[in-house]
N, C-alpha and C positions, 0 to 999 in steps of 0.2 A: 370728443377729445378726452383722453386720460386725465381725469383730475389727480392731484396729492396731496398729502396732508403728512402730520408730523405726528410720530410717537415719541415722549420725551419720559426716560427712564429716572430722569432727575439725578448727575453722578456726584458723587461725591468723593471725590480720589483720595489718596494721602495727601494731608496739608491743606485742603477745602473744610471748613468750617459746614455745617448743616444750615446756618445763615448763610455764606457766600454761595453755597450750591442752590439753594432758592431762591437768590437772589440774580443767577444768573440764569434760571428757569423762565424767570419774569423778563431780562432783557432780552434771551431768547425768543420767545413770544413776541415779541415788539417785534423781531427780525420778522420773524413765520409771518405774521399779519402784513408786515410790509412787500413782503417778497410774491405773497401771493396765493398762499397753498390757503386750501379748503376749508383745515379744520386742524385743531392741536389737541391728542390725547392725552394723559399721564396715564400713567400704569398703576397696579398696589402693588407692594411689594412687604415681607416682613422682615425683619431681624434681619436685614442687609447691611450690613456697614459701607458699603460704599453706596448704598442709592436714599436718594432722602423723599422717597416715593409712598408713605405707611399710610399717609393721609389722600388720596388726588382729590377729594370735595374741597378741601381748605387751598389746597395750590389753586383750583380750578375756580376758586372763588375770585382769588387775590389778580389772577392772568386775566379774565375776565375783567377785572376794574382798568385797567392798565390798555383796553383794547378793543376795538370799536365794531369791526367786521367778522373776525373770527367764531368759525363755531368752537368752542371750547369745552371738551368732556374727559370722560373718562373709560379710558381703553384698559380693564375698566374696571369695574366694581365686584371686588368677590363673593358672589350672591350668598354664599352660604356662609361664608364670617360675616356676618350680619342680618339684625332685623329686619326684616321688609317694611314696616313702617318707617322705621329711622331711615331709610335709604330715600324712602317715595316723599317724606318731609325734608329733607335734604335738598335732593333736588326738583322737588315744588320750590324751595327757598331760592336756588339758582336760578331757577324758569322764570319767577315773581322778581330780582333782581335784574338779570340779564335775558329779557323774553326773546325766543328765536334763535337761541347761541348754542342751549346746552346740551348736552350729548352725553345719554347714561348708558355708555357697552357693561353688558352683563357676562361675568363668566362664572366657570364650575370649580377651577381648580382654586387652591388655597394661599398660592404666591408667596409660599413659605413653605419650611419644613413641616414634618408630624408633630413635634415638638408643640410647634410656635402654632401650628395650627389646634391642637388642641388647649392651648393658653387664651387662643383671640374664639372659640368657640365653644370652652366650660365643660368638654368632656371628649374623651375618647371616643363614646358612639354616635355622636355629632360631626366626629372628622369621619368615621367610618361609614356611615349611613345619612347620605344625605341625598335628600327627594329635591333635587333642583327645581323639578315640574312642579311642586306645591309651593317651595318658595316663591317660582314666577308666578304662579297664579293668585299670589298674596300680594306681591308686589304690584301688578298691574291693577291689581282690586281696589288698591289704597290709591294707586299714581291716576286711576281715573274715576276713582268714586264709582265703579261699578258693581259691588257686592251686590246680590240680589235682596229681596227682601227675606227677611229671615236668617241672614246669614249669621252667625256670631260674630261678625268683624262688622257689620251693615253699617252701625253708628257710629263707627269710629273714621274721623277727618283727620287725614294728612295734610294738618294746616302749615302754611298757608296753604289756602286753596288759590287755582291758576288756571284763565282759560281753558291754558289747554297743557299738554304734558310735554316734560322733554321727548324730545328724541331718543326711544328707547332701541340700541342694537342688540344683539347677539355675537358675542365674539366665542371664536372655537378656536382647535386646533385635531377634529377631530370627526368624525360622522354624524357624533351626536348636535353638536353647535349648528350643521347645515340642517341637517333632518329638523330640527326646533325651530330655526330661525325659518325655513321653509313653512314649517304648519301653521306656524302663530303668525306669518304675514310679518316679518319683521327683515328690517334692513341686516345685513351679515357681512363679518372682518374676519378672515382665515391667517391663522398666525402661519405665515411661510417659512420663520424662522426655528419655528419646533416642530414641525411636521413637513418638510420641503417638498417629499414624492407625494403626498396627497391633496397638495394643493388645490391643481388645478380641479381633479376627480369630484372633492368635495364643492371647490365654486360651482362648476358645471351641474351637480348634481343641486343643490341650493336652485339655480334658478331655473332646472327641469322641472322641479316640484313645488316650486313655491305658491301660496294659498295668497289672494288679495283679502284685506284684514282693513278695518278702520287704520291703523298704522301705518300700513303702506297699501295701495291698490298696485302696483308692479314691483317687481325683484330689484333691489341694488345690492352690491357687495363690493366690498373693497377685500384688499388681501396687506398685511405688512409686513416688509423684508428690513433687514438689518444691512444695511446701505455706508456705503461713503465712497466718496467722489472726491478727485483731486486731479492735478494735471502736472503732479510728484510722485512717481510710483514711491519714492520713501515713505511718504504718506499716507499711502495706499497700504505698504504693508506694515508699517507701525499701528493702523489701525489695525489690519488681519490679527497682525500678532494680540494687538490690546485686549479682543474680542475672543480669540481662542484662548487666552490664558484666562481672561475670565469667567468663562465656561466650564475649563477644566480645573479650574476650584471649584466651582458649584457643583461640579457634578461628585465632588471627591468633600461636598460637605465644609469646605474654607470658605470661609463669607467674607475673608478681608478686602479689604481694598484693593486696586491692582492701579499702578503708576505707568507712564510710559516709559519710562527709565527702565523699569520693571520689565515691561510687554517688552523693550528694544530687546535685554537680555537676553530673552525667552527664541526670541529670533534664531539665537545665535546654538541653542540647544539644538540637541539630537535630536530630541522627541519632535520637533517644531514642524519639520517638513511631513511627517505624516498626521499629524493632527491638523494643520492648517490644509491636509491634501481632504481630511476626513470633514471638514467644513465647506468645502469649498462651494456647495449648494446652498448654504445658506449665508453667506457672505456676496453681497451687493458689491463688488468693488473694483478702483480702475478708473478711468477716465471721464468723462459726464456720458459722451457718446454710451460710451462700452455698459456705464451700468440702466442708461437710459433702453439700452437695446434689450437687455436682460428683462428688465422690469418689461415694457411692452411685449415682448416673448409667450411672459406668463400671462399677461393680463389679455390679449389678444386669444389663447387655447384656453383658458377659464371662464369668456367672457364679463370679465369684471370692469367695475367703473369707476375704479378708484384704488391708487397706494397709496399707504400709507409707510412713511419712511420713517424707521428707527435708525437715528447715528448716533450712537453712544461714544463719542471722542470725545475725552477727558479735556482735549484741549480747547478751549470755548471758543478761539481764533480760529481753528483748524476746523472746527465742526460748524461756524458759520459761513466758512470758505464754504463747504462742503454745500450747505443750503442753498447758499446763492447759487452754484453750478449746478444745483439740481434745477432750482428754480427756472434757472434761465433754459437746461434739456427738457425739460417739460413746459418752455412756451407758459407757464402761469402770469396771468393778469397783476402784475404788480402794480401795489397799492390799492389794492382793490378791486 
């Protein structure tokens, strides 16, 4: 059976505090653990103004306290704005806290602009030339104390030290992320939302080639869509709209916030019907059936064993409705 899980972008709309937005990340959580799914990711994100995502170790701390069954990671970690020790003491620190829960997805890109990414990594040829493969190889050095003898890094402990290591994935949106998560034996999560036509191609190809590894002896993969579910088509498309207008900031460089008030608006525009025609592959949306059919579609031609569901609805009523409909079209073991 299809397992699911949660990506949680952490929003922060107009008129949300960055307290009340974390604060409703953590009651969310409570839902997610009760309802049934998997596992709960946060994302990084930078210089966002509407998402209160800069940190996911610290959310990912505090959801974890709050929650008893849930795996709880980060979907995920931007390998390259950051040190590989700092990241492997991190979460050795959540593994030593919360043992069997945590979940470190690794990615390439910088979850921010050139700007901001050259601010969170101290130069321009550090956003420009980066060796992903030597940073993971650093990282796994430290997360399992495997440097060889002789290494320059040998003596150095990513303390605490912990049985055993988190759950290390690879998250991609792209050749590279399967091709890697395939050689190094690691579990892999295909962003469906930024790459929709290569989805399936890259899962399929992920567990054609996949290598058995200390970290996994067999292929899993999950894939995550940008989802909402309702049994209100208003709702259904106040989301669409939410979701395209906030894209089409992003892509146009505006990082403000975007409201439903706002997204209703946007509805009502010219531009609306061909931009919400030009998403419509990567929009989960519709009724539980309808998006439950969708999702098993791709998961069934990918061979994948898991989604993961991002619902970015502002409205935290509205996006719990959503949960629980999904919850209950996916058959998930509630309460555990």
């Amino acid at each position: 059976m299809l397992k699911a899980s949660v990506l949680d972008y952490v929003l922060s709309p107009p008129g949300v505090s960055a307290h009340e937005a974390l604060t409703e990340a953590v009651r969310s959580a409570v839902l997610v653990e009760q309802l049934g799914y998997e596992r709960l990711w946060f994302s990084e994100h930078h210089n966002s103004a509407g998402l209160a995502c800069s940190a996911p170790e610290l959310i990912i701390a505090r959801v974890a306290a709050e929650t008893s069954r849930l795996r709880v990671g980060a979907g995920g970690i931007m390998l390259p704005n950051h040190a590989p020790l700092k990241v492997a003491e991190l979460f050795h620190t959540l593994e030593a806290l919360y043992p069997g829960r945590i979940d470190l997805g690794l990615g390439r890109a910088p979850g921010t602009d050139g700007a901001t990414a050259m601010a969170l990594r101290g130069s321009r040829r550090a956003v420009v030339q980066v060796d992903f493969d030597s940073l993971a190889e650093e990282l796994f050095g430290f997360l399992d104390n495997s440097f060889p003898l002789g290494h320059p890094l040998a003596d150095i402990v990513a303390s605490p030290a912990v049985p055993a290591p988190p759950q290390v994935w690879m998250l991609g949106s792209s050749d590279y992320g399967a091709t890697y998560a395939a050689a190094h034996g690691l579990p892999f999560s295909f962003a469906q939302q930024i790459n929709p036509d290569a989805a399936v191609a890259m899962l399929r190809r992920y567990r054609d080639t996949f290598r058995p590894s200390e970290r996994a002896a067999t292929p899993y993969s999950s894939f995550s869509v940008v989802a909402f579910a309702s049994d209100d088509d208003e709702e259904s498309e106040d989301f669409a709209a939410y979701w395209a207008l906030t894209m089409t900031k992003l892509r146009s460089n505006v990082r403000t916030p975007t409201s439903l008030d706002e997204a209703r608006a946007f509805r009502t525009g010219e531009r609306y019907a061909s931009i919400r025609a030009a998403m419509a592959d990567r929009l989960f949306t519709g009724t539980p059936d309808e998006v439950g059919a969708r999702v098993r579609a791709v998961a069934e031609q990918a061979r994948a064993d898991e989604v993961v569901l991002a619902v970015p609805m502002p409205d935290p009523l509205l996006r719990h409705k959503a949960l629980r409909l999904l919850a209950t079209e996916f058959a998930l073991p509630a309460g555990g």
